[in-house]
C-alpha positions as CSV (number, residue, x, y, z in Angstrom):
1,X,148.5,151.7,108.0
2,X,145.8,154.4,107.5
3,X,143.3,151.8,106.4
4,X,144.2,149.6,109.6
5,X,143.4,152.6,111.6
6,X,140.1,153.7,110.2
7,X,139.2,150.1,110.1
8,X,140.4,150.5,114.9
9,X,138.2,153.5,115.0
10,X,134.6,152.4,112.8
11,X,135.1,149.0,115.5
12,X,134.7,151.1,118.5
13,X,131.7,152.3,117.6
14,X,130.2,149.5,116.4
15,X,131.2,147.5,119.4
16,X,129.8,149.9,121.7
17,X,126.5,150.1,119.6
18,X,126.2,145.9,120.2
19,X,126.9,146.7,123.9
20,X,124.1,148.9,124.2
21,X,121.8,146.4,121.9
22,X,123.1,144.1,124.2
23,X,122.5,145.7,127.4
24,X,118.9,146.9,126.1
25,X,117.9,143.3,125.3
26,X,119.3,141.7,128.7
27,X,117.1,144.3,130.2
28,X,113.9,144.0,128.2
29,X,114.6,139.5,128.8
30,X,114.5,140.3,132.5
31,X,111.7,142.4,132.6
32,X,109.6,139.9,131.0
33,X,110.9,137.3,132.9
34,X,109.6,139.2,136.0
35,X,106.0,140.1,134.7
36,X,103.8,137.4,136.7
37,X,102.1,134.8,134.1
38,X,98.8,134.7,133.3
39,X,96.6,132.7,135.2
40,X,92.7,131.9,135.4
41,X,90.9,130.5,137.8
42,X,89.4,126.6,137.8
43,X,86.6,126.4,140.9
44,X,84.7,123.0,141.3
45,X,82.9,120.8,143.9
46,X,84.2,117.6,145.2
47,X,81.4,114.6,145.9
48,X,80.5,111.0,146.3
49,X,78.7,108.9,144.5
50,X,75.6,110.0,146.3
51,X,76.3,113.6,145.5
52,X,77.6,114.8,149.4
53,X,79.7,117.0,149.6
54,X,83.5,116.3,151.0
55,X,84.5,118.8,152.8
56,X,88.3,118.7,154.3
57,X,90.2,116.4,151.4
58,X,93.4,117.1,150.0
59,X,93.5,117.7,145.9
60,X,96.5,118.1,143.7
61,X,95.6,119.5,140.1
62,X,98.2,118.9,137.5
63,X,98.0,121.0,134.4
64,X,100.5,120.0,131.6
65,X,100.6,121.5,128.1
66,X,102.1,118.9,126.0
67,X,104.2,118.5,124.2
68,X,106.7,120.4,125.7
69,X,105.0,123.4,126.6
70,X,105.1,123.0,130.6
71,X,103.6,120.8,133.6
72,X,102.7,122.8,137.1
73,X,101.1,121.2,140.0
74,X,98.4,123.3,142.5
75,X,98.1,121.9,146.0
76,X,94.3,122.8,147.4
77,X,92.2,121.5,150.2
78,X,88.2,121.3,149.8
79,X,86.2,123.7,151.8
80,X,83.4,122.6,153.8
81,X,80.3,122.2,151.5
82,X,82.9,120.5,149.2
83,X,84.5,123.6,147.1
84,X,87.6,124.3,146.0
85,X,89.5,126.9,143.8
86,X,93.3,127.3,142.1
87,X,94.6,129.5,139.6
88,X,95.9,127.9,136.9
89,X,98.3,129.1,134.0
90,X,96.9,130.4,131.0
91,X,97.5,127.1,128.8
92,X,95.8,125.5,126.2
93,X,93.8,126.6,123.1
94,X,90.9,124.4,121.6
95,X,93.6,123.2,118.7
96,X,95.9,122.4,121.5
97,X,94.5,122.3,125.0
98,X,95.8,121.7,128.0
99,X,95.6,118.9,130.4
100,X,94.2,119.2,133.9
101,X,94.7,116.3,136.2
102,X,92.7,116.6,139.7
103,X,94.0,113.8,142.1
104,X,94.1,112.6,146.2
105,X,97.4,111.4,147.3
106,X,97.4,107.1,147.7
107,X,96.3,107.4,151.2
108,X,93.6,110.1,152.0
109,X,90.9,109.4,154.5
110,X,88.5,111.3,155.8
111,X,86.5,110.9,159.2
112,X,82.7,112.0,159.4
113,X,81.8,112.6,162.9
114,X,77.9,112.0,163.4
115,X,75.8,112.0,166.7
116,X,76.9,108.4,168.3
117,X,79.2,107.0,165.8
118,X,82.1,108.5,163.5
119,X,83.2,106.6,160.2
120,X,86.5,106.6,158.5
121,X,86.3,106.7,155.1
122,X,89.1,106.5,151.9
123,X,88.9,108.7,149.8
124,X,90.2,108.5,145.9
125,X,89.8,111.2,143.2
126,X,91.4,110.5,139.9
127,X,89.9,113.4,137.2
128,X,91.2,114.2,133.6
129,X,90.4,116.7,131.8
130,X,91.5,118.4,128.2
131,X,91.0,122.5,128.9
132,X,91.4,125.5,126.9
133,X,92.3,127.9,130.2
134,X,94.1,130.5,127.4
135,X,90.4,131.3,125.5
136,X,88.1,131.0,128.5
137,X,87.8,130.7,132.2
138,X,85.7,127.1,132.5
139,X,82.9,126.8,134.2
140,X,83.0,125.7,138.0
141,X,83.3,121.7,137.4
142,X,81.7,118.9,139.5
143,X,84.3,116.2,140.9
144,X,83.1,113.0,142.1
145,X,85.4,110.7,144.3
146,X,85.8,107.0,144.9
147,X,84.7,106.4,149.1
148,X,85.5,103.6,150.7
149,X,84.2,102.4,154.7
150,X,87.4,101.7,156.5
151,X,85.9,101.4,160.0
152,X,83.4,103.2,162.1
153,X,83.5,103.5,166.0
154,X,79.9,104.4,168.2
155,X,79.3,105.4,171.5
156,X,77.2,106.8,175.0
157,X,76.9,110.9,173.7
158,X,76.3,113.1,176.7
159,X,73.2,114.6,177.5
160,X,73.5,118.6,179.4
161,X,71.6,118.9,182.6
162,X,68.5,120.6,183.4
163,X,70.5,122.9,185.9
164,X,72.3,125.4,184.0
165,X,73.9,126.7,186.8
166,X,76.5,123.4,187.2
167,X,78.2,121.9,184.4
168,X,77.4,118.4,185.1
169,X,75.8,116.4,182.3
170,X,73.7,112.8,182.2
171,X,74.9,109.9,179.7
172,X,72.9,108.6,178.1
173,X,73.0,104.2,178.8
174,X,74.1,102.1,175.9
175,X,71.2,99.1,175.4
176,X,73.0,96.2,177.5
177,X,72.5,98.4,180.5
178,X,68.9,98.4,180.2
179,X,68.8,94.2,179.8
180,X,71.0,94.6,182.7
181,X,68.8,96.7,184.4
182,X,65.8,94.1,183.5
183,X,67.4,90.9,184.5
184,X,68.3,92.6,187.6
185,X,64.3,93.0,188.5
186,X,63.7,89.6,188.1
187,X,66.4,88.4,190.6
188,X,64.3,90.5,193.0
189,X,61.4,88.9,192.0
190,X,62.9,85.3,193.0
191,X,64.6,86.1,196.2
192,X,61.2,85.5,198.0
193,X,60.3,82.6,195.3
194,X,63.0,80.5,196.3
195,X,62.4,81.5,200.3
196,X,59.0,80.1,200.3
197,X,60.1,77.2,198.6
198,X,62.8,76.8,201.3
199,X,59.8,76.9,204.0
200,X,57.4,74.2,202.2
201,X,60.4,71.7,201.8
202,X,61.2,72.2,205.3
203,X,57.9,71.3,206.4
204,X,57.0,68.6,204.1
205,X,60.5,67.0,205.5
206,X,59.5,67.3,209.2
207,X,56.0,66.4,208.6
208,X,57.7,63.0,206.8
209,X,60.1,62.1,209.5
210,X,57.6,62.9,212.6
211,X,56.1,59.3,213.9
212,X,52.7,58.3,212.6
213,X,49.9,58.5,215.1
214,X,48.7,54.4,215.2
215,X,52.0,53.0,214.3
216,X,54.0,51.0,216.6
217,X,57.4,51.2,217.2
218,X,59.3,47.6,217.2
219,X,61.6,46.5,219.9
């Protein structure tokens, strides 16, 4: 009975100690779990094939750490010369690097407004890349996307005034208005042609059906 109750009162302690173990290490999980992870950043430049710049284009970039180390996905849009950044986990070493995916959804276009005609293009970005983001931040990197003409629409542009003072403005004729214009000038042209030509027949006629001077009419 003595034994039993020596063996009740070294428990208690004990049990309290793993409480407190426990208590610490629930506390010290959470606290790491609430740290914000490392990240670094990935900047690049989106072009085309030319080397322009696309400006306005919707990226996702992927980063996976296989084989079961994590996938994340960073929405970004490209700025106007073509830029873009995202900070990216941490991942990757040069045994084991990380994979970096930089894509455009299935159907991204992108309209390019000029002076008299804007063009729709598609665009298609499909970049892979093998990173180690938890040695080194990478150097910016240069993108370059798939374009495609889907259609293109051109028109009159407007042309401002000489008077500043109003806020009227002159457009500027397409090409068929100045054939228009032209063919126009030459139906003035035969207005009095075909008058004159009106005159002459009318004369030759009566000068035809008027009796010849000599000739005899029969009875």
């Amino acid at each position: 009975m003595g034994l039993s109750y020596r063996s009740i009162r070294a428990a208690g302690p004990a049990l309290l100690v793993a409480l407190a173990v426990g208590t610490g290490g629930m506390t010290g999980m959470a606290s790491a779990l609430a740290v914000d992870p490392v990240t670094v950043p990935l900047a690049g430049f989106l072009v085309d094939g030319s080397g322009t710049p696309l400006g306005g284009v919707h990226l996702t970039i992927v980063e996976e750490l296989p084989p079961d180390g994590g996938i994340a996905a960073f929405p970004v849009t490209t700025a106007g010369d073509g830029s873009f950044r995202a900070d990216l986990y941490a991942w990757g070493t040069t045994q084991a690097p990380a994979t970096v995916t930089i894509q455009t959804g299935p159907d991204e276009e992108l309209e390019v407004i000029g002076d008299t005609c804007s063009r729709t293009w598609s665009v298609a970005v499909s970049d892979l890349r093998q990173l180690a983001l938890a040695e080194a931040a990478p150097e910016p990197i240069t993108v370059t996307a798939t374009t495609t003409l889907l259609g293109e629409v051109c028109g009159t542009t407007g042309t401002p005034g000489g008077n500043t003072g109003g806020g009227s403005s002159h457009l500027t004729p397409p090409p068929t208005d100045v054939r228009l214009a032209r063919n126009g000038a030459g139906s003035e042209r035969l207005g009095p042609a075909l008058t004159i030509g009106f005159v002459l027949g009318l004369v030759l006629t009566t000068a035809f059906l008027l009796p010849r001077p000599g000739s005899r009419r029969r009875d």
